[in-house]
KOLFISE-174358 format. One record per residue (C-alpha): residue in one letter; x negated, y, z. Coordinates in steps of 0.1 Angstrom, whole numbers, plus 5000, padded with zeros to 4 digits. Last residue first. Example, Ala and Ser with C-alpha at 12.3 -4.5 7.8 and 13.67 -1.06 7.14 Angstrom:
# KOLFISE-174358
s486349895071a487749555078
# end
This chain:
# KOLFISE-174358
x290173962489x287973662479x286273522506x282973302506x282773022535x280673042562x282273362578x285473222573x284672922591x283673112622x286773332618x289473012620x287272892644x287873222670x291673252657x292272922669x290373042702x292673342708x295973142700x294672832727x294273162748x298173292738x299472972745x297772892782x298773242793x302773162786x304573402759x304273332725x308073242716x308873682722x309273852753x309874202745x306374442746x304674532776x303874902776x300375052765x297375202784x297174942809x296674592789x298374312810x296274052821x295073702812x292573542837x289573342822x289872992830x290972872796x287873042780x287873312755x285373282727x283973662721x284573732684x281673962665x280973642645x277373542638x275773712609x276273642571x277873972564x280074032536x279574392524x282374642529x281474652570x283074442593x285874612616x284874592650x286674292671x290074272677x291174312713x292374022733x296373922731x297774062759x300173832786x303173912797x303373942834x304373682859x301473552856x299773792876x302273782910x300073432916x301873132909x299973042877x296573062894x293873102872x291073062899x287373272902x284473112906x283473182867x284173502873x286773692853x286973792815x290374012805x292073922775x294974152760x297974082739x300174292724x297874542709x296574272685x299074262664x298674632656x295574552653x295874262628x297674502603x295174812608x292274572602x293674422571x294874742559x291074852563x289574542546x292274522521x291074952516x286874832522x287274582495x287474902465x290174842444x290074572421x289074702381x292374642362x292374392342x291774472306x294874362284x295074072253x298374052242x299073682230x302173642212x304073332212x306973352191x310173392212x311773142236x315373182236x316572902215x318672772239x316572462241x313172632252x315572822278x316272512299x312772382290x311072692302x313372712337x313072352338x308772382344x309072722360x311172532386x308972232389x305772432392x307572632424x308572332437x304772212435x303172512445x305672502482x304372172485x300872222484x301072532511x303072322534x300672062530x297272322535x298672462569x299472062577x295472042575x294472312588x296372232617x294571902615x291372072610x291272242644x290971902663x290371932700x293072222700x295072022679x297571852703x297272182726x297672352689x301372112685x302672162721x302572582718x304172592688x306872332701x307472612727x308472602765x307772252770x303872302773x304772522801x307072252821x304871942807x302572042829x298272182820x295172012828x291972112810x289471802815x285871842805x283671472801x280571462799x279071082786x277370802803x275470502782x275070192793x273169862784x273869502804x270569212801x272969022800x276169132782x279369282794x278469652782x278569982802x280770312795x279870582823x282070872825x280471232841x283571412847x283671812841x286971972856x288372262838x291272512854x289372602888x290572692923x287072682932x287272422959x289672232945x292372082965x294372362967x293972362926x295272052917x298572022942x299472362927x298672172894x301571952900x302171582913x298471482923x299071212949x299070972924x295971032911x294771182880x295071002851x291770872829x292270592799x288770422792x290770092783x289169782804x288070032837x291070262836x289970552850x291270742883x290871112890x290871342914x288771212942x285771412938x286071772930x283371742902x283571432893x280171172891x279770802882x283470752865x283670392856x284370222822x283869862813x283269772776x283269462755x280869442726x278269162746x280768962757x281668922729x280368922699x279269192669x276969412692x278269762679x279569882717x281970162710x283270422738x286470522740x287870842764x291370842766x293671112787x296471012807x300271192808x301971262839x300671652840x299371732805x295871662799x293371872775x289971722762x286671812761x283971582752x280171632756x277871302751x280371292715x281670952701x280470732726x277870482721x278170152743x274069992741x273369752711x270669522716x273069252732x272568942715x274368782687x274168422679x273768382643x275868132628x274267872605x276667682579x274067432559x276167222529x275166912515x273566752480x272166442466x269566442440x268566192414x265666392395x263266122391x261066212414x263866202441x266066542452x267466612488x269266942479x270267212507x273367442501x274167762512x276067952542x274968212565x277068352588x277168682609x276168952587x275969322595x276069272630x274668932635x271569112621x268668902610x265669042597x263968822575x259868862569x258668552579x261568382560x263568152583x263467832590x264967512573x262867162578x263366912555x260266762558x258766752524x260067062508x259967262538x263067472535x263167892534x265968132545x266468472542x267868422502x270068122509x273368262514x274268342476x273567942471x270067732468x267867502491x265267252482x264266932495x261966672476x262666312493x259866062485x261865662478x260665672439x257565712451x257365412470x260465212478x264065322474x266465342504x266265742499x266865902532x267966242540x266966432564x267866802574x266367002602x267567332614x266767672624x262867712627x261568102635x259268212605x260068542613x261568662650x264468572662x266368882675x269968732661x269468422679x269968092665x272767842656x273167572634x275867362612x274867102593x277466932567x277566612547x275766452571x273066182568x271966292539x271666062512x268666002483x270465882457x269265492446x268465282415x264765392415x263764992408x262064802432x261064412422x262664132438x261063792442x262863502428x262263212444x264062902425x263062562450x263462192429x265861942433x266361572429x268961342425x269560952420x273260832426x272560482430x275660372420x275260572385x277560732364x277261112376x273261152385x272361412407x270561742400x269862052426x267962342417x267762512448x268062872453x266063152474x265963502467x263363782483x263864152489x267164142501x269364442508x267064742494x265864482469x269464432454x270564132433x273964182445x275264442423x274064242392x276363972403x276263642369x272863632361x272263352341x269763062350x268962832321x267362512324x266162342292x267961972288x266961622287x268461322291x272461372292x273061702307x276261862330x276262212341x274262402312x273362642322x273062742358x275063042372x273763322393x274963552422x278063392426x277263232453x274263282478x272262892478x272662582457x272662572419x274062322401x273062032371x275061692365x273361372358x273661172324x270460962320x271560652336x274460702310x272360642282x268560602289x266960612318x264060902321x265961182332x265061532323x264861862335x263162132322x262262462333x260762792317x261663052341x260763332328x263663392311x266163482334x268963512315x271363832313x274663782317x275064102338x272364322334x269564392361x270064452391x266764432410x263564372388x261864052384x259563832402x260163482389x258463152412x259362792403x258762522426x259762122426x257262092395x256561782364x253661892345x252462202332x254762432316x257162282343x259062002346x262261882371x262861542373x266061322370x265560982390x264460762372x264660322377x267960282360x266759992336x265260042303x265560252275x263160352248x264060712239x264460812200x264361152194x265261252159x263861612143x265561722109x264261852075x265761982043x264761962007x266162051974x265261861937x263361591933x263761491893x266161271882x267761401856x270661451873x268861581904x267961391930x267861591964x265661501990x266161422023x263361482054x263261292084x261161362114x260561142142x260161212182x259260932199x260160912239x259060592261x255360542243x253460292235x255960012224x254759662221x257359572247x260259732226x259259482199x258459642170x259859712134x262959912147x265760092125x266760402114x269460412090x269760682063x272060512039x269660562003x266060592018x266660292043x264460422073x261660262094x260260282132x257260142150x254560262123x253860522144x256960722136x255961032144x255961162107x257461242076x260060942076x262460912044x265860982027x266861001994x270261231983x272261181954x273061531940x276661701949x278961861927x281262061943x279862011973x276362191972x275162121999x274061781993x275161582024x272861402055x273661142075x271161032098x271760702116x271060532143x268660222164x269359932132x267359652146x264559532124x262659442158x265359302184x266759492214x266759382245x264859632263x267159932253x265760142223x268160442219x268660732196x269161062196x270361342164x270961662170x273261682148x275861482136x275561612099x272561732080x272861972053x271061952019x269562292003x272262471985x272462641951x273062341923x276362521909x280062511923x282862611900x285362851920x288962801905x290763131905x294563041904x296263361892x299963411908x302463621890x304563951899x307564101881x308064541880x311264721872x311065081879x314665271878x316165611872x319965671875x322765661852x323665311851x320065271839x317665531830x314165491824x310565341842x307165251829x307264901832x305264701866x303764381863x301964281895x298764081897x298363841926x294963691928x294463301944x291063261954x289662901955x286262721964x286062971994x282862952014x280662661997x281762781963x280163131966x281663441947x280063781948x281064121947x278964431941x281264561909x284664331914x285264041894x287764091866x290964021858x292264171818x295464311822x295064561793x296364831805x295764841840x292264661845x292764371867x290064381898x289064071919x286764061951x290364141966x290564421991x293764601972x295864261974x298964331948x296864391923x297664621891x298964611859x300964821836x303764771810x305164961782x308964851776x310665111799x308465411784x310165331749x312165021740x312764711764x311964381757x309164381782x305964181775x303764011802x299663911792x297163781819x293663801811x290963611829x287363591842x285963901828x282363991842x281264291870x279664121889x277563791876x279163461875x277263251899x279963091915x281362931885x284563041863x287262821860x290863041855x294562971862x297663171849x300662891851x302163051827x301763151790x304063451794x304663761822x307763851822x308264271827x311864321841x314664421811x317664681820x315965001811x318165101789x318265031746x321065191725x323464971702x324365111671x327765021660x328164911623x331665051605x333864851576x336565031563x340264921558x343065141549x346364951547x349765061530x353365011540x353665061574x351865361577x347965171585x344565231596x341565011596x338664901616x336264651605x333564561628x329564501630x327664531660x324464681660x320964581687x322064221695x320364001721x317564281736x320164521731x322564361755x326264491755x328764391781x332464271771x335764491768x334564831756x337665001747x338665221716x341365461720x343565441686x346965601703x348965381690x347265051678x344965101710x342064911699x339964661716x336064621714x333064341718x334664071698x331863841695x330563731664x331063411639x334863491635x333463881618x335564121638x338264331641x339364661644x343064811638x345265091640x348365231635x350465481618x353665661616x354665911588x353266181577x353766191542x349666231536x348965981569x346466061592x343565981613x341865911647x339965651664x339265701694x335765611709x334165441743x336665401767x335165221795x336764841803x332764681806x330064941819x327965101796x324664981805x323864891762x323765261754x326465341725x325965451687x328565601667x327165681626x330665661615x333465551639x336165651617x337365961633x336666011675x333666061695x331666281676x328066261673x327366191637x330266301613x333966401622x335366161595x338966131599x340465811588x342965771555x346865701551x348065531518x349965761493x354065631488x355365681452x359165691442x359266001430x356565931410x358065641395x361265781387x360066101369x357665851351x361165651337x362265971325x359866091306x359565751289x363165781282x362766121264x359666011240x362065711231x364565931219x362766151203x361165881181x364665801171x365066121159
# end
């Protein structure tokens, strides 16, 4: 029972407890990648800028009631982040460095108020290219001697970047592409070049740039390169290479008359050449000394053992040589140089000019003209020299004569010097202008009071050279000869002149151009003529132009122009058209007769006409300049015409003469019938005014016959044309269908023939043409013309073949008399009515049959 009792209490007192129980709160864990929970496994690149939120925590609480959060750090370490307590965004709040600390370590924990979660997170930190290359174990510099062969290692340089991946590998290059040097680009060990050499003497130092570049990334989002550069000092180590080298030369020295034996004259000074580390060097004399002169073999001085009285000569030319000691001391490298030493006395020498042979006031060159400009003339071997010694020596060098031509060298000398004549005008050294050039060589002392000079005579003598174009003197010729000349007949003579001498100064002429061909040039002295077989014609061609060449043996040619006009001459007489003409005048109105003279010039092709004979006399007038022919004023009508006319006729025959202006003058005379009509019958019908227009040309009516006839085809073409189309479109044409028929065999030529015949006849009957004696005159006032006139009787019909014969037609003339036919009635008066119509009618009809008969007809 009392067990009981307890068992029940216990009971109750874990009722109480539970139901007073509070469960702590707990994070969230969302795993690798997410951006909020507990932070597990978060990692964050080291470029993320400071104040970005980064994470947020997040979790809960079992009873749901309010938490917060918390992070913090170990003291020791920096406190990178800040926590919302609220809202549990996590903010970055100082920069990151990767290369300094790659994790952070924090506590973050979560809280209700009454319990506290704590867990401890580590925060990967991720590497960007934020690091430079650094290059380590500066200064870089490297001792390598000149010798070193191509191709050898001389250095390595080493830089390290702390980055991770392709922003932490590094690569080198040079920064100078046309260094001797080379850097291989991963290792960054510096070579020297393949072919290249060093050489202490030159350049004892190079300095190489080598540039450090990583291999790129991201940083801040975008990609970057960062690169460092360092300096390698390439120290050139000399080696024993180099012969000895003088300095101070050319080396002179000077013996005045007071000087004592043992006296110090100069001094040679002379270096190893090798500089770097140079060999002690030992002088001495070779030769030319004579025993007068000495040298110290370690400082190089030259000094006297003689008196300058016991000396034999006034110039001595030593040699010294200096040897190289090497350390070991064994001779090493040689070298040589001349001194001149002059023995000085008082001013007593003027300067002198010398030859190859002896002292000379006269050089002599022959050389060609213009040569190149700066070039020397070097045959002329001249020297000058003074004798004195130090500034008595010093005189000062020109050139006297044409300026500019040459220029001495050099201008001012001390002792000695070689004369040198540079050609400074090539244009002017011309043989054509001067075959023959004088200078003097003038040369006068500068320090002295006496002023001592002398000179010596330069003659250059000129040489030819083919530097000139032969040159015509014109540019153009221009000649004239005669149209009649005969073959081989000279025109023109051309010169041209080369300046040049000898052969090269022989002219070759020659003549070309489309003009050319009837012409022919002496070759040698430029005399054109023609070709013995040339024709000329100023008719057919009047000019002539081609070129003529002036050509050396060298080929330099000049060229001009040749313009040669024939001159025409009068060997063409007037020709007229026809020796018989007929024309037909109308009262008031001249006729025109035109002759053509063919001579090309005047006043050989200008006519004069005169009428030599007229039968009546004294009825006409010609125009002398024009050929026109009127009758004469006192002619008004043909009444007026035929009382003065003997034979009262219709036709008057002139006998025109057309003669030529030129010398010796050619004529040529011409017959000339006249049928005169007035303007008062031709008036009566245009019919009748267009066949007295075409009475003299019968193929202008056939002509306008043939128009009418072309145009009438064509509008009839064109309206068959848009009549198809028109029905082509209405869908009115049938099928094509070809029905092939046999043409009727033509009736028989004989029935056209006859209704042809029967047709014109009745025609015919209205007109009738009577012949009358030639003496007799067609007088339109007589009581005849008053009647109608007949047309004349058509001939015979032809028979059914064609015949080839002469036409049966009788040609009417205009003085034949037109009378009425008895046997019939005169018709009405119809548009044909005067006697000059119906006869022009007759003769159309006349040449209209003619050319019938010669041409095949189809009836």
């Amino acid at each position: 029972m009392r067990r009981g009792r307890w068992a029940t209490l216990a009971l109750g007192l874990l009722r109480l407890c539970l139901a007073q129980a509070n469960f702590a709160p707990h994070f969230f864990d969302n795993g690798v990648g997410s951006t909020n929970g507990n932070m597990a496994l978060f990692s964050l690149p080291e470029d993320t800028p400071v104040g970005s939120h980064v994470y947020t925590l997040n979790g809960t609480d079992p009873e749901g009631d309010p938490i917060s959060y918390h992070i913090s750090f170990d003291p020791s370490a920096r406190s990178v982040f800040s926590v919302d307590p609220t809202f549990g965004n996590i903010t970055l709040v100082e920069e990151l460095d990767r290369e300094r600390e790659d994790e952070i370590e924090a506590i973050i924990s979560i809280s209700d108020g009454l319990n506290l979660v704590a867990e401890k997170v580590v925060i990967l930190v991720t590497d960007a290219n934020d690091e430079a290359p650094r290059f380590i174990q500066e200064p870089y510099v490297a001792l390598i001697p000149e010798d070193i062969p191509a191709g050898s290692s001389i250095f390595k340089v080493h830089a390290v970047d702390r980055d991770t991946g392709s922003g932490g590998s590094v690569t080198y290059f040079l920064q100078n592409l046309h260094s001797p040097f080379a850097v291989d680009r991963h290792s960054g060990v510096l070579r020297l070049q393949a072919g290249a050499t060093l050489d202490y003497e030159r350049s004892r130092t190079h300095y190489v740039t080598v540039v450090a570049k990583d291999g790129g990334g991201r940083l801040h989002g975008a990609d970057v390169v960062f690169s460092a550069t360092t300096t390698v000092t390439v120290n050139v180590e000399d080696v024993q290479d180099t012969a000895p080298v003088f300095v101070g030369t050319p080396y002179y020295g000077y013996v005045y008359e007071d000087t004592l034996p043992g006296s110090e004259v100069l001094k040679v000074v002379a270096m190893d050449g090798d500089r770097g580390k140079p060999n002690r060097i030992l002088y001495s004399l070779v030769n030319g000394s004579d025993g007068a002169f000495e040298i110290n073999e370690t400082s190089g001085a030259i000094s006297i053992t003689q008196s300058p009285a016991q000396l034999q000569r006034e110039v001595y030319e030593l040699h010294v040589q200096v040897t190289e000691m090497s350390p070991v001391g064994s001779p090493a490298a040689q070298a040589t140089v001349p001194v001149t030493i002059r023995i000085v006395d008082l001013n007593n020498h003027p300067p002198t000019f010398y030859g190859e042979s002896g002292p000379q006031n006269r050089f002599e060159l022959s050389m060609n003209e213009h040569p190149p400009q700066g070039e020397i003339l070097r045959g002329l071997k001249i020297t000058v020299n003074d004798s004195d010694q130090g500034a008595n020596a010093k005189f000062n060098l020109q050139l006297v004569g044409p300026r500019g031509i040459f220029r001495v060298v050099p201008q001012t000398v001390l002792n000695e010097a070689q004369v040198t004549i540079i050609v400074e005008n090539s244009t002017a050294i011309d043989f054509e202008k001067s075959k023959v050039l004088t200078f003097k060589l003038l040369a006068v002392e500068v320090n002295t009071p006496e002023k001592f000079s002398s000179t010596a005579d330069v003659v250059i003598q000129l040489l030819d050279t083919n530097d000139n174009v032969p040159k015509f003197d014109s540019l153009y010729y221009v000649a004239r000869i005669p149209e009649n000349a005969p073959g081989g007949s000279s025109v023109v003579a051309v010169t041209a002149v080369d300046p040049d001498t000898g052969p090269w100064g022989e002219v070759k002429y020659s003549i070309y151009g489309t003009g050319a061909d009837l012409f022919l040039i002496h070759p040698s002295t430029g005399l054109i003529y023609t070709q013995p077989w040339a024709s000329l014609d100023a008719e057919a061609t009047a000019r002539y132009n081609f070129y003529v060449k002036a050509e050396d043996m060298e080929g330099k040619y000049s060229v001009a122009e040749v313009f040669i006009t024939l001159l025409d001459v009068n060997d063409h007489p007037p020709q007229f058209g026809k020796s018989v003409q007929k024309k037909t005048m109308v009262l008031g109105t001249p006729v025109k007769i035109e002759a053509i003279d063919e001579d090309a010039e005047e006043p050989n092709n200008l006519v004069d006409y005169s009428i030599t004979h007229a039968e009546p006399a004294n009825v006409f007038d010609i125009n002398a300049h024009t050929g026109e022919i009127w009758l004469k004023n006192s002619i008004r009508s043909l009444d007026a015409l035929h009382n003065i006319t003997p034979g009262r006729d219709c036709i008057w025959s002139l006998e025109v003469q057309a003669k030529d202006r030129g010398s010796p003058s050619f004529s040529t005379t011409a017959l000339l019938k006249i049928d005169i009509t007035d303007a008062e019958t031709l008036s009566r019908s245009p019919m009748a005014a267009f066949l007295i227009q075409t009475k003299d040309n019968p193929m202008k009516a056939v002509g306008v016959l043939a128009g009418t006839m072309a145009t009438v085809v064509a509008i009839t073409v064109l309206i068959s044309t848009a009549t198809f189309w028109r029905n082509k479109k209405s869908n009115k044409v049938l099928p094509v269908r070809r029905v092939v028929r046999k043409r009727p065999s033509p009736a028989p030529r004989t029935i056209r023939i006859e209704w042809l015949k029967s047709k014109s006849a009745k025609a015919a009957t209205k007109f009738t043409l009577k012949e009358k004696p030639p003496n007799e005159n067609c007088n339109n006032n007589s009581p005849e013309s008053s009647l109608l006139p007949r047309a004349p009787a058509l001939p015979p019909p032809p028979s059914v073949a064609p015949s080839t014969g002469a036409a049966h037609w009788t040609v009417p003339t205009v003085s034949g008399s037109v009378n009425p036919q008895p046997t019939q009635p005169p018709p009405k008066p119809k548009t044909m009515g005067s006697p000059i119509q119906s006869t022009l009618i007759s003769e159309l009809k006349q040449k209209f049959e003619k050319k019938s008969v010669h041409n095949k007809a189809y009836f």
